[in-house]
C-alpha positions in Angstrom: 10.4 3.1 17.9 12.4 3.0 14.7 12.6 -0.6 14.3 8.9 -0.3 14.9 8.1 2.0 12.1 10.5 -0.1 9.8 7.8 -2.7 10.3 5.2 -0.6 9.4 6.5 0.2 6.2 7.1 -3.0 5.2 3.3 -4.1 5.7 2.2 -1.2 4.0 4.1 -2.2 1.0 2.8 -5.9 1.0 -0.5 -4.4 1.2 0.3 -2.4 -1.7 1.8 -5.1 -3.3 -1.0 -7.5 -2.8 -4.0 -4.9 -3.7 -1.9 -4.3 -6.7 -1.9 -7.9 -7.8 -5.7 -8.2 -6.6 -6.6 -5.5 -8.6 -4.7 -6.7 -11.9 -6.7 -10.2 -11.3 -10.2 -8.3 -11.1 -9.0 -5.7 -14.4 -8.7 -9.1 -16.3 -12.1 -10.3 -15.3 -13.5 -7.5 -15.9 -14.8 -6.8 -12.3 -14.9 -2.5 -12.4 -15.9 -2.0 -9.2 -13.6 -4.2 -7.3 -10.7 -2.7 -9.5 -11.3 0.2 -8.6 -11.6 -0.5 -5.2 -8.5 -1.8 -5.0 -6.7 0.7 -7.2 -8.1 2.7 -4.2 -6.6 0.9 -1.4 -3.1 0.7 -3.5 -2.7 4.5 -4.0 -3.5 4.7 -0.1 -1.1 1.8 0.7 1.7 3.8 -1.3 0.7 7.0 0.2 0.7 5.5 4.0 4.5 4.5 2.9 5.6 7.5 2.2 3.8 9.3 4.9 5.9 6.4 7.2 9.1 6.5 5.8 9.2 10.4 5.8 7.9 10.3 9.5 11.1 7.9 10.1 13.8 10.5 8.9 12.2 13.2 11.0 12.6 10.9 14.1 16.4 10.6 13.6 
């Protein structure tokens, strides 16, 4: 399970990482909305891995 949930965290960070670049592309075409969207889907990636690795201390 913990090896599991070290996995986990590590996709949600390349997600972040990836919406982050993805929304950096769209800020300098000037695309709003899909900035915003993935601002969006950043924050929740970040939040996700936090919500994973605090999960992971309470299992040990």
């Amino acid at each position: 399970m913990k090896k599991f949930n070290k996995i986990i965290q590590i996709i949600w960070l390349a997600v972040a990482a990836v919406s982050a670049v993805e929304a950096y592309i769209a800020y300098s075409k000037g695309s709003n909305q899909r900035f915003y969207l993935m601002l969006g889907v950043f924050v929740a990636a970040i939040a996700m891995y936090s919500i994973r690795k605090r999960q992971s201390r309470s299992i040990k």
